[in-house]
VEXTIVO-410830 format. One record per residue (C-alpha): residue in one letter; x, y, z. Coordinates in nm, 3 decimals. Each point is the difference from the previous one (the first is absolute). Layout:
residues N
rest;c1;c2;c3
A;X;Y;Z
...
end
This chain:
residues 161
rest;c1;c2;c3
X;1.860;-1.808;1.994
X;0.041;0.231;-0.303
X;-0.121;-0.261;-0.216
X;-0.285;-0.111;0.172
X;-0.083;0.375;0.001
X;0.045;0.009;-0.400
X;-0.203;-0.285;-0.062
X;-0.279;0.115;0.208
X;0.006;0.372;-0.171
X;0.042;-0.241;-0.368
X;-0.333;-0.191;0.155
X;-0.185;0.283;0.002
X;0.099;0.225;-0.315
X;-0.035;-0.341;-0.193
X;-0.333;-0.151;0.112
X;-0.211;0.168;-0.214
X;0.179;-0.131;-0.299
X;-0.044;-0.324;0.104
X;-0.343;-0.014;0.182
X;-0.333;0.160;-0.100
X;0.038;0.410;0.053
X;-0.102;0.126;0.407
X;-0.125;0.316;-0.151
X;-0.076;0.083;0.402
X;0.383;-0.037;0.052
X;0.066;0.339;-0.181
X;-0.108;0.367;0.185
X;-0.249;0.225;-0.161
X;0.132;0.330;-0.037
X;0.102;0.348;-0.216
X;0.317;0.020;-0.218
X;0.017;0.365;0.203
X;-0.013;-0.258;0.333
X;0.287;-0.269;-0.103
X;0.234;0.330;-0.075
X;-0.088;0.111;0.310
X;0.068;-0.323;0.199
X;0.297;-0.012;-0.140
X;0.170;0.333;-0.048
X;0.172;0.031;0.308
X;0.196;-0.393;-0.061
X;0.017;-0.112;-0.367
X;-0.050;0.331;-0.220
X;0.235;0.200;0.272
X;0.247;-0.285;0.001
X;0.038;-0.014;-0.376
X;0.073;0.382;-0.010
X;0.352;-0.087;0.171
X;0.053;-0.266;-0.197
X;-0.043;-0.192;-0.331
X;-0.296;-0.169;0.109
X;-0.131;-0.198;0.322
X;-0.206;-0.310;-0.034
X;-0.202;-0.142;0.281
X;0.000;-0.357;0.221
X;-0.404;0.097;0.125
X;-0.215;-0.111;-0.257
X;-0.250;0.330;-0.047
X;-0.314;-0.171;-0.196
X;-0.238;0.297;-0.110
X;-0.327;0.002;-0.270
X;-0.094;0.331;-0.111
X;-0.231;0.154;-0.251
X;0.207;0.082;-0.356
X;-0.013;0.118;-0.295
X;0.089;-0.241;-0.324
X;0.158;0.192;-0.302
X;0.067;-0.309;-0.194
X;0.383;0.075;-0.023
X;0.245;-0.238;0.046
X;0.370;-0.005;-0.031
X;0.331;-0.270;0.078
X;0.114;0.050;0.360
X;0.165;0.362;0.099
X;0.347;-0.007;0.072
X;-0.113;0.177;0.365
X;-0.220;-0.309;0.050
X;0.209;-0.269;-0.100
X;0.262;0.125;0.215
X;-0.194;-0.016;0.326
X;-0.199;-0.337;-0.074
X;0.374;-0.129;-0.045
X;0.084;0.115;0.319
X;-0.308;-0.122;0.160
X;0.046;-0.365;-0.124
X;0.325;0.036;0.112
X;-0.018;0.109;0.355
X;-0.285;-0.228;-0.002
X;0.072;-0.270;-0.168
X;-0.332;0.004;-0.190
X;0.012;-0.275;-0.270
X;0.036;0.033;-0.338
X;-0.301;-0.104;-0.103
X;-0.185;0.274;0.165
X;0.255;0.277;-0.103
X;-0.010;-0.128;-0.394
X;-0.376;0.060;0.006
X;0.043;0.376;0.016
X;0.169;0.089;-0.312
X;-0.267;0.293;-0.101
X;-0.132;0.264;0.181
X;-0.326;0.183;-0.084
X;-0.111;0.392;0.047
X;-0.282;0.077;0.284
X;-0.090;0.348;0.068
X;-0.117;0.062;0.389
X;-0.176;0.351;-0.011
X;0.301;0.205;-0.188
X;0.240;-0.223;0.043
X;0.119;-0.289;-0.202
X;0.240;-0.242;0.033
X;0.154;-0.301;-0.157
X;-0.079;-0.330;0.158
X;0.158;-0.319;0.000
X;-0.248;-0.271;-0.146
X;-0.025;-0.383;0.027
X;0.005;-0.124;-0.384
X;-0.262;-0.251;0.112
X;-0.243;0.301;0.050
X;0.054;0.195;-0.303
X;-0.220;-0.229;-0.203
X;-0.289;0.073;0.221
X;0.071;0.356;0.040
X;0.009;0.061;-0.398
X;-0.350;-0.212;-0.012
X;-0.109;0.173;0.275
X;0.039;0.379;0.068
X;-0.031;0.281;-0.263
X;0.282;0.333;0.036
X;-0.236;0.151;0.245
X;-0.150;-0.261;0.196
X;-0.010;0.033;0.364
X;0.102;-0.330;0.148
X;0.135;-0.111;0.391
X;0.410;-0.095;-0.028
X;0.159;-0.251;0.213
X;0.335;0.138;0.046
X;0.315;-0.109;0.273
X;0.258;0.280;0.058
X;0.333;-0.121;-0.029
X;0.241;0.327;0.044
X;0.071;0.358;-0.163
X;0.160;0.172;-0.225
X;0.105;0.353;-0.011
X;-0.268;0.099;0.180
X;-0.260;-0.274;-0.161
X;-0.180;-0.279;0.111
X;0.032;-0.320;-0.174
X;-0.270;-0.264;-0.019
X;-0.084;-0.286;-0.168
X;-0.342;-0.140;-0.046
X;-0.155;-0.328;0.073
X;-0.377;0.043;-0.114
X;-0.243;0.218;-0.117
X;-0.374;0.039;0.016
X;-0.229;0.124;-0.275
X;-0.371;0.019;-0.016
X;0.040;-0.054;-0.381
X;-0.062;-0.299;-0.138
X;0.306;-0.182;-0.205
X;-0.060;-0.006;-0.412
end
């Protein structure tokens, strides 16, 4: 039973690698209303412990802000999208595609986000540092007290160079 139950949740968190994007699959909301959703399971969970990763698959788009920096995976995030696969036994394949993470600001805010390398192409052609654009994000856990995402599209109204 548990693995039928981890290759359905694998089914799902994969598809859209695999198949054309279901934009309509992923919850229009606030960064403000994810934290909120989720403070009293995965941010108060990882405040008693190293960090907390999740089995639900949370698929949000939200409006952002693009600085235009990028950086090799955090420690923090690495750490948790190990544990994810883990628990999960997500595939390799999807895992190795996240080996950068770029900075979005949501209102005053920012945080570091876990990228698809496939994407950062686009992104680069793109979106300007201070473009507004919608972000396809999944939650996966927390860390001391911070949610960890990782994107699987973007939408800009800008057209690519």
């Amino acid at each position: 039973m548990h693995r039928i139950y981890s290759a359905l949740i694998l089914f799902f968190i994969l598809m859209p690698a695999y198949a054309e994007f279901d934009f309509d699959a992923y919850q229009t909301t606030s960064f403000a209303d994810i934290k909120a959703s989720h403070r009293d399971d995965l941010l108060k969970a990882s405040q008693k412990s190293d960090y907390v990763i999740s089995a639900a698959t949370f698929k949000y788009r939200m409006t952002v802000t693009f600085t235009k920096k990028l950086r090799k995976l955090s420690a923090n995030n690495k750490t948790v999208i190990n544990a994810w696969q883990n628990a999960l036994r997500v595939s390799d394949d999807f895992v190795n595609l996240y080996q950068y993470e770029f900075k979005a600001v949501f209102g005053k805010e920012s945080y570091w986000i876990p990228v698809q390398e496939e994407l950062l192409p686009h992104m680069g052609s793109e979106l300007h540092a201070g473009d507004k654009f919608e972000l396809y994000i999944i939650v996966i856990g927390a860390i001391k007290n911070r949610l960890v995402f990782l994107t699987t599209e973007f939408k800009s109204d800008r057209v690519p160079l």
